[in-house]
C-alpha positions as MATLAB code, in Angstrom:
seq = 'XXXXXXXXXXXXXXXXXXXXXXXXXXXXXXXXXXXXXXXXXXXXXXXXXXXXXXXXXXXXXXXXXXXXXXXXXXXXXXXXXXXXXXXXXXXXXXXXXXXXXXXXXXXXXXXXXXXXXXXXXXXXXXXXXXXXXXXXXXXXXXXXXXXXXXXXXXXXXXXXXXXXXXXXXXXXXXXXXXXXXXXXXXXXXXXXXXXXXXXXXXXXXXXXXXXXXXXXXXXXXXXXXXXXXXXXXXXXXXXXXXXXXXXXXXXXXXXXXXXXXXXXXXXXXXXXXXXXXXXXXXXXXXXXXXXXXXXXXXXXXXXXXXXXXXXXXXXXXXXXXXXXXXXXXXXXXXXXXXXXXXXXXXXXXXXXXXXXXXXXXXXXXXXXXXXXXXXXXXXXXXXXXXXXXXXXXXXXXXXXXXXXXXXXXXXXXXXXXXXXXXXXXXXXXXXXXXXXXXXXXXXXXX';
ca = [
      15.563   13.560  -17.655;
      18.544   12.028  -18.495;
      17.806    7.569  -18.355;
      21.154    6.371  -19.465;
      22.622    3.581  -16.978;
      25.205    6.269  -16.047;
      22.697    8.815  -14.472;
      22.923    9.057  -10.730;
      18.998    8.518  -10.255;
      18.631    9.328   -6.461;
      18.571   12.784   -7.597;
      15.353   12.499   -8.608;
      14.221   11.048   -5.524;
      15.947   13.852   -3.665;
      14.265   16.516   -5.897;
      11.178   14.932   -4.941;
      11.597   14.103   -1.211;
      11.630   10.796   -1.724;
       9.061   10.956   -4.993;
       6.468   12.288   -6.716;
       3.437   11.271   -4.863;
       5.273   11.973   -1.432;
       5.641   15.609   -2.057;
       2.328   15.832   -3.388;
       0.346   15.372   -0.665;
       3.261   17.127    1.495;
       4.663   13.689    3.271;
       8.501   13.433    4.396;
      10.635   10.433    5.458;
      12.472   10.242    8.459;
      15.103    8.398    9.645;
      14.259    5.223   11.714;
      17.279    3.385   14.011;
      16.123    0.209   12.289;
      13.607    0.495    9.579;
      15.937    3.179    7.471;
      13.117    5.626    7.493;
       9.528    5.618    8.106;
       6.818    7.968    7.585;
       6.090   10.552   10.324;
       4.957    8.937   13.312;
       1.590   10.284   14.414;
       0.686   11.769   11.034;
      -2.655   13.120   10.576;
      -4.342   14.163    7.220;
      -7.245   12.932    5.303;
      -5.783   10.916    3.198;
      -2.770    8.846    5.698;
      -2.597    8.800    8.760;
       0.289    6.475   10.819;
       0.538    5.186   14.263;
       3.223    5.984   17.058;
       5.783    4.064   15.242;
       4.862    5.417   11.548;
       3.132    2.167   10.423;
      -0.533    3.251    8.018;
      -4.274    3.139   10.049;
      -6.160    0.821    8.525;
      -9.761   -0.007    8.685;
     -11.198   -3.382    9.881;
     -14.768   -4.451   10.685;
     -13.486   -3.708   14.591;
     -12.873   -0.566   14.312;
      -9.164    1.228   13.053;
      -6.542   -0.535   13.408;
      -2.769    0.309   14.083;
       0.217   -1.508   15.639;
      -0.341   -1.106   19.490;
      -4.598   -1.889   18.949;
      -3.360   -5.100   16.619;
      -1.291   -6.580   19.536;
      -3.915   -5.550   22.255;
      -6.368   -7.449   20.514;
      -4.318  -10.819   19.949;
      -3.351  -10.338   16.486;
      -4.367  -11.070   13.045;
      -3.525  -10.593    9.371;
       0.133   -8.884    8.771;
       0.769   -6.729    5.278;
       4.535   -6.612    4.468;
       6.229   -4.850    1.465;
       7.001   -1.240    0.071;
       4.735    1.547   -0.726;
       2.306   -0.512   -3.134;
       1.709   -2.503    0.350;
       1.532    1.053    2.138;
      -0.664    2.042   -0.218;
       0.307    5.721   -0.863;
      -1.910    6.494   -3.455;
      -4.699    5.801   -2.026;
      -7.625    8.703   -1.266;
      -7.946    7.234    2.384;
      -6.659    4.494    4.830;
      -9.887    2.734    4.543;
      -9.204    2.248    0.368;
      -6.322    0.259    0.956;
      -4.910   -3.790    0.157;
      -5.534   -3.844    4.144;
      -8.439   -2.123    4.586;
     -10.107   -3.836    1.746;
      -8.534   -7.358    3.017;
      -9.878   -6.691    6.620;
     -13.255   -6.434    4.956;
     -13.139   -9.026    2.523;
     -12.173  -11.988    5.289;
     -13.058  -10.582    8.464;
      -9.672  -10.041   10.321;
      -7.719   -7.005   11.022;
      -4.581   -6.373    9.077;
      -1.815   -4.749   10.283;
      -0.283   -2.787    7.708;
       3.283   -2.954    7.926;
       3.838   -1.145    4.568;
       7.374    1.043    4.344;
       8.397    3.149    1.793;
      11.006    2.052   -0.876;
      11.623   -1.128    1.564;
      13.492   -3.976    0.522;
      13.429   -7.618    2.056;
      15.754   -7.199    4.813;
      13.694   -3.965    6.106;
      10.153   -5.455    5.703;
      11.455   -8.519    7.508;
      12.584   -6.184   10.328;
       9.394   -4.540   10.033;
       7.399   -7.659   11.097;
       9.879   -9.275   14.033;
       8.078   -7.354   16.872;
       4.580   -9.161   15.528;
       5.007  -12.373   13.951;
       4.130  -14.418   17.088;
       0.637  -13.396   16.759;
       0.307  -13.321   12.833;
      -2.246  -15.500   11.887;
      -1.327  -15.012    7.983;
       1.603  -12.628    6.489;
       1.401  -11.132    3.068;
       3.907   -9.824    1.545;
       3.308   -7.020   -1.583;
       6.841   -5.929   -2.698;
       9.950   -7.343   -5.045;
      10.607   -3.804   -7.017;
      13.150   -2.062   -5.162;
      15.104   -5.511   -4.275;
      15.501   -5.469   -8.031;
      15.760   -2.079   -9.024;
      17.868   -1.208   -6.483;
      20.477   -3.351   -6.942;
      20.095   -2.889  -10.827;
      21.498    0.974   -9.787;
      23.408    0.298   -7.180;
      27.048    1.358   -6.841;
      27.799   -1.287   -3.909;
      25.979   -4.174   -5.332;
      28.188   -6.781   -2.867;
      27.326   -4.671    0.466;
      27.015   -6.746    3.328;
      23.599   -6.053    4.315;
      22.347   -5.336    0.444;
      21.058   -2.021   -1.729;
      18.567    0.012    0.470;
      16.715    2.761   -1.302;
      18.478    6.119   -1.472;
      21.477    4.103   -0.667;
      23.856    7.460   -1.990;
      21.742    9.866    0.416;
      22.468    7.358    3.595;
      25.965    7.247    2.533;
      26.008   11.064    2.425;
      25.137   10.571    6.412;
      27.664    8.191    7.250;
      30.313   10.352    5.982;
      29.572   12.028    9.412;
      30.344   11.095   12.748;
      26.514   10.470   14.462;
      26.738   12.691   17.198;
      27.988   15.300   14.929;
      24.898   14.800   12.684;
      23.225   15.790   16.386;
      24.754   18.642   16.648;
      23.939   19.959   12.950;
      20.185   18.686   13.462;
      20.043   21.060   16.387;
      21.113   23.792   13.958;
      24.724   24.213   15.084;
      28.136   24.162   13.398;
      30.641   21.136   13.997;
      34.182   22.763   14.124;
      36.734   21.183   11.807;
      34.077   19.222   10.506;
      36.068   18.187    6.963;
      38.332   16.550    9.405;
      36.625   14.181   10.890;
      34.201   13.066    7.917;
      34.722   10.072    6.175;
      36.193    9.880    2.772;
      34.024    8.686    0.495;
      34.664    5.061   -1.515;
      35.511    5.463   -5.146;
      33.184    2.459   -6.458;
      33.363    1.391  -10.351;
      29.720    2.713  -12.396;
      27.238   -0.042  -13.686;
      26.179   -1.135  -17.001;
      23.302   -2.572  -18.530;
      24.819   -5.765  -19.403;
      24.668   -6.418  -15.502;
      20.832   -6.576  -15.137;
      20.371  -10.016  -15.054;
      23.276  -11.310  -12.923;
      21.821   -8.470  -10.827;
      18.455   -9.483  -11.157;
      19.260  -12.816  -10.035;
      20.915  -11.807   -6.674;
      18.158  -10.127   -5.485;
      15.876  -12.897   -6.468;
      18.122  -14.934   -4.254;
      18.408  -12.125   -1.355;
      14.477  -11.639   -1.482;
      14.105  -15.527   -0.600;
      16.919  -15.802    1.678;
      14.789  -13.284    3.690;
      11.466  -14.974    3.029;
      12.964  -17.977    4.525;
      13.982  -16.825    7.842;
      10.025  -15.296    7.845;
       8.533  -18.303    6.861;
      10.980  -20.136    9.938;
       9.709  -17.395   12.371;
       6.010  -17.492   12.155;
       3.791  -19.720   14.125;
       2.702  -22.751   13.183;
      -0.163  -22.991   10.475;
       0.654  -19.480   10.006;
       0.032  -19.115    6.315;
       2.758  -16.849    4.120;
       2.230  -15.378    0.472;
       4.913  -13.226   -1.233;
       3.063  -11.841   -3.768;
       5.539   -9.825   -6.572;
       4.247   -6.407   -6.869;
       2.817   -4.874  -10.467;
       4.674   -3.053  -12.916;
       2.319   -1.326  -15.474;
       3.468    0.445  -18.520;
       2.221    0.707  -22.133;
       4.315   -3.076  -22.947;
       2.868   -5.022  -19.684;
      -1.222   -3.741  -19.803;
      -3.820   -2.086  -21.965;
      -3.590    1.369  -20.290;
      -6.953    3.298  -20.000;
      -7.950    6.195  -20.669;
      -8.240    7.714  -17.494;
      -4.332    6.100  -16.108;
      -2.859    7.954  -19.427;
      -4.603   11.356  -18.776;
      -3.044   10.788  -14.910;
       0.998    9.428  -15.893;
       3.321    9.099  -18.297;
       3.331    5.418  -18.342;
       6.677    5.660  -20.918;
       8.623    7.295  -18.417;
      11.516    5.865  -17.148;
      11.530    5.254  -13.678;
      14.483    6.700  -11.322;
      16.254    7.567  -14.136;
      16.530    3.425  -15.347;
      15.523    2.655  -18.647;
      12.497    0.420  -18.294;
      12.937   -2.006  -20.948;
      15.884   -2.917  -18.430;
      13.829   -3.941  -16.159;
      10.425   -4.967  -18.125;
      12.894   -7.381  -19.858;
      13.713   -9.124  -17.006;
      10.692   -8.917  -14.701;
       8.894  -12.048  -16.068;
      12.053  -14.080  -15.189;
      12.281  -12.601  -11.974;
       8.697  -13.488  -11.531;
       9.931  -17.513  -12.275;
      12.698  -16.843   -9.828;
      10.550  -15.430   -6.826;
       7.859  -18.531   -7.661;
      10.066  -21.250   -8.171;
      12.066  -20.379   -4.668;
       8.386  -20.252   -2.986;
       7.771  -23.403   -3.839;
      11.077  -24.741   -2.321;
      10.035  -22.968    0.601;
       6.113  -24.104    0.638;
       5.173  -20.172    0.439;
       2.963  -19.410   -1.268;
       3.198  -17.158   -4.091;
       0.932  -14.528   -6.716;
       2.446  -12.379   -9.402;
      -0.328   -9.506   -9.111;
       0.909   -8.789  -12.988;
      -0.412   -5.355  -14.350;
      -2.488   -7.082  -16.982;
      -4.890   -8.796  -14.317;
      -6.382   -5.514  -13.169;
      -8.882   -3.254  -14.816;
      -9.835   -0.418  -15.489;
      -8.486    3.123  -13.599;
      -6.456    0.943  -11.548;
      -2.706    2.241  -11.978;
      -2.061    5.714  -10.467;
       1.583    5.739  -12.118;
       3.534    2.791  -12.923;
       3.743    0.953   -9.652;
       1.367    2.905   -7.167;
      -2.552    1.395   -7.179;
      -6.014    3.580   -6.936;
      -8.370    2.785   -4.681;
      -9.786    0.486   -7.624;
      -6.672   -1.134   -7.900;
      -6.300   -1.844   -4.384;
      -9.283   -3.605   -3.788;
      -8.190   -5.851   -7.055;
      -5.702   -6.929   -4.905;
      -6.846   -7.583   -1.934;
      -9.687  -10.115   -3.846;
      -6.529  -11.733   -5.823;
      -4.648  -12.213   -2.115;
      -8.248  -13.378   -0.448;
      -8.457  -15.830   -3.400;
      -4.654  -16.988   -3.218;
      -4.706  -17.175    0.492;
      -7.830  -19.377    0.547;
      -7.122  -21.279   -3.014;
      -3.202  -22.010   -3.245;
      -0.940  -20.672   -5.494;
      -3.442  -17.784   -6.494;
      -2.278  -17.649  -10.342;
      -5.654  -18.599  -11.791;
      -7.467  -16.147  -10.164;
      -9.687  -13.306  -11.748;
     -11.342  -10.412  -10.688;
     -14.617  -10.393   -9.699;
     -17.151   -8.112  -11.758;
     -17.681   -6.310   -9.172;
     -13.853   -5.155   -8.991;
     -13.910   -4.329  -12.568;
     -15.604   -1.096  -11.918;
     -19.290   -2.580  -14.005;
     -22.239   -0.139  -13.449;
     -24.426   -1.014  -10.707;
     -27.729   -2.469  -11.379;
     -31.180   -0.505  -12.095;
     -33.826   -0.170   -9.598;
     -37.185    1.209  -10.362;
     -38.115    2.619   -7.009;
     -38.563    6.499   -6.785;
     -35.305    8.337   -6.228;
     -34.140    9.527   -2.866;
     -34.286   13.098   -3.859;
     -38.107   12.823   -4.343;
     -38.310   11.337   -0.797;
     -36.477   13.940    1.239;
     -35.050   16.867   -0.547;
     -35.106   18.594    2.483;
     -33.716   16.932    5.363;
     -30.007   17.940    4.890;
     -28.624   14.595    6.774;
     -30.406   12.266    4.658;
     -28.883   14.516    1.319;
     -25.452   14.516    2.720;
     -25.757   10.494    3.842;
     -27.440    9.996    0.339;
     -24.044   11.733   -1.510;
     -21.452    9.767    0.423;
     -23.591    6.346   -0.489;
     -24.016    7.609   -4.181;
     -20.452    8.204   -4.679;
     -18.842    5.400   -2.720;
     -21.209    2.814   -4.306;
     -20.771    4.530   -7.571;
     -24.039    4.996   -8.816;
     -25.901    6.927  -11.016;
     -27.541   10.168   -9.721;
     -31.095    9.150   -8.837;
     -30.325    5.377   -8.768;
     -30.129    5.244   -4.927;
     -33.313    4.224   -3.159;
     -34.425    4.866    0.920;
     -34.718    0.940    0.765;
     -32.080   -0.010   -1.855;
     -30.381   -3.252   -0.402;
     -26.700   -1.926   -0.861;
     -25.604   -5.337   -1.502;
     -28.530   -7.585   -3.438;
     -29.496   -4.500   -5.258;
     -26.453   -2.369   -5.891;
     -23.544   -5.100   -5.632;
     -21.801   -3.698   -3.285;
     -19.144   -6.041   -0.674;
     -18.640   -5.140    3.321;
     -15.515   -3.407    2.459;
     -17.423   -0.661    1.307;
     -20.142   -0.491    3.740;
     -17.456    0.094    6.236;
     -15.969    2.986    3.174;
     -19.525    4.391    4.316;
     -18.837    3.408    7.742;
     -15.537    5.657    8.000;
     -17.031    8.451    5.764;
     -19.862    8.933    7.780;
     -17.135    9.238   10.851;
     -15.033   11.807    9.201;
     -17.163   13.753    7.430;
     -20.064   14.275   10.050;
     -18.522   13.541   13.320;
     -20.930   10.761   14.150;
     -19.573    7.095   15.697;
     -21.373    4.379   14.801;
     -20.667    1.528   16.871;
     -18.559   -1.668   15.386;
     -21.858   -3.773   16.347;
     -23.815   -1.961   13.996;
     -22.270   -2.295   10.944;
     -24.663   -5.204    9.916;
     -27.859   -2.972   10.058;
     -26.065   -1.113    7.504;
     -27.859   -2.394    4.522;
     -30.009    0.369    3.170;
     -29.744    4.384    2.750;
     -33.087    4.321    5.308;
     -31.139    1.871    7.693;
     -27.960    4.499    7.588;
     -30.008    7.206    8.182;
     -31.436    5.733   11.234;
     -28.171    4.848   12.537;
     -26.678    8.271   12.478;
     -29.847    9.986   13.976;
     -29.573    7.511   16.658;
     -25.811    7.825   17.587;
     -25.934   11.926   17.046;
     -26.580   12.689   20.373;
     -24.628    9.846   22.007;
     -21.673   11.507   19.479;
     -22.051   14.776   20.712;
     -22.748   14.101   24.445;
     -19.435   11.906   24.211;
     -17.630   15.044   22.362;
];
């Protein structure tokens, strides 16, 4: 792939629908009258699912949450930003920053994550709920930078919007036109009435940083008018968004058998933008001080192990590293001191001595299947998982993944556990009990 400054990198995006992990798991965009595009409203799969207005499900300690529930309910915790907000790599929409946030202080978060969005889009994004946000984080900075670093209409009124070339393609059309080729028609003399196209002058890499610097600027001239338009005591964190490559982390084992972390992304070299990302960092912090927001660079070097899924997108390790850095930040200030817990860094559970589950009840098919999710969501060690093992004294685990049983359970067996429960959740023998009790309130229900 050719990365010189010259090459026209949105048509790698439009190779890939949009990207790599997109057409993966068989996801489009589609346009939205004031987002740009969204994901597909009322998409179902198992790993992302969206709302009626193509916002992510996430998970809460209440139960899922999406935009209409979120209002209903008075509110709560807003998460702004692109896809690493979104989440898209994650295996479910109970592994992501939100879900994991939800369980880590107790309120639902309303993930407002958008593909490829810039400032101006996220901040559209979050006008119908900011009266009722009690805090707003904000997980993004990339494609302000990057694309304005490509852009061919760098002074545009409104800024750079991701696949800026393939919306321009669009407006070269009359909209009702469009319409009419949607619906699989032909537009007569349609050469006549479409646009000519702008001849704009190509970019260079000696324009990085003055470009760099303008949408350091644009990001906070955006951040201010969100910071104006939340409520009072309505706390705001703009947290700048990783970017992990061999040069910024130590890149495990596991990440390099996954991506090419070398590769140049959309076609721009990355020492173009690696070069200038710690001095955007000092740009996006020293405006958020100006502003009293606060801010965290999540930095690729703070999070470890398998916690990069290419060089922007987080696993579901990854994403619970940032939802304890945010949690931290959020309660703590600025943020920029804070580690990790050992927990998040992926540790092996502690030993118990107690007789293995499979001695207890090899045959009663529930408890094996119940036993399988909890082995593999707690990550333990086959045979390590007692009847009575305290899932969080004895094998470290948070709430956050107690409701990853939680949701498992739901999907996987068809059984509802009510919200109220989740505290009896402690043990494999408590779980157990749980789902033999709701079964026939499930099914009578169904």
């Amino acid at each position: 792939m050719n990365s010189t400054p010259q090459f026209e990198h949105e048509s790698f995006a439009r190779r890939h629908r949009g990207g790599m992990l997109l057409e993966r798991h068989g996801i489009d965009l589609y346009p939205h009258p004031f987002l740009g595009f969204t994901l597909a409203p009322g998409l179902r799969s198992d790993m992302l699912n969206t709302d009626d207005a193509g916002f992510r499900l996430s998970a809460s300690p209440y139960g899922t949450v999406d935009s209409a529930s979120w209002l209903a309910a008075g509110g709560g915790g807003i998460l702004l930003g692109n896809s690493v907000a979104l989440a898209l790599a994650a295996s479910s929409d109970s592994t992501t920053v939100a879900s994991y946030l939800a369980g880590l202080t107790g309120v639902r978060q309303l993930n407002l994550g958008l593909c490829a969005a810039v400032s101006l889009q996220e901040l559209v994004a979050a006008m119908p709920f900011l009266e009722k946000a009690s805090t707003v984080v904000v997980i993004g900075g990339g494609p302000d930078f990057v694309n304005l670093v490509g852009s061919l209409t760098p002074d545009n009124l409104y800024g750079t919007v991701s696949y800026e070339r393939t919306f321009d393609d669009l407006t070269q059309v009359p909209l009702f036109d469009l319409a009419v080729l949607a619906a699989g028609k032909t537009v007569p003399d349609l050469d006549a009435v479409r646009r000519p196209r702008t001849t704009t002058p190509a970019w260079d890499l000696a324009q990085v940083r003055d470009r760099m610097e303008v949408a350091a600027a644009r990001r906070l001239r955006d951040l201010r008018v969100l910071a104006k338009a939340v409520p009072a005591g309505t706390r705001v964190l703009l947290c700048l968004q990783p970017l992990a490559s061999t040069r910024t982390r130590d890149i495990t084992p596991e990440e390099r058998a996954r991506y090419d972390f070398d590769a140049p992304v959309f076609g721009i070299l990355h020492s173009a933008i690696e070069e200038n990302w710690k001095a955007y960092a000092d740009l996006l912090a020293a405006g958020c001080a100006e502003l009293g927001v606060s801010f965290l660079d999540l930095a690729a070097d703070r999070f470890v192990g398998d916690s990069f899924a290419d060089t922007v997108h987080l696993t579901d390790a990854g994403n619970r590293q940032a939802a304890e850095l945010i949690q931290a930040a959020l309660g703590g200030g600025s943020g920029t001191a804070v580690v990790p817990s050992p927990r998040v860094a992926a540790e092996p559970a502690p030993k118990v001595t107690a007789a293995p589950v499979a001695n207890a009840g090899a045959d009663d098919d529930r408890t094996a299947q119940l036993a399988a999710v909890v082995t593999e969501i707690l990550e333990l060690d086959p045979g390590q998982l007692t009847p009575d093992g305290d899932f969080i004294n004895d094998y470290g685990a948070d709430s956050m993944l107690v409701i990853d049983i939680l949701a498992r359970i739901e999907v996987d067996m068809g059984v509802r556990i009510p919200d109220a429960d989740i505290p009896k959740m402690t043990s494999l023998a408590a779980v157990v009990a749980l789902v033999e009790e709701n079964v026939g309130e499930t099914e009578a229900v169904a």
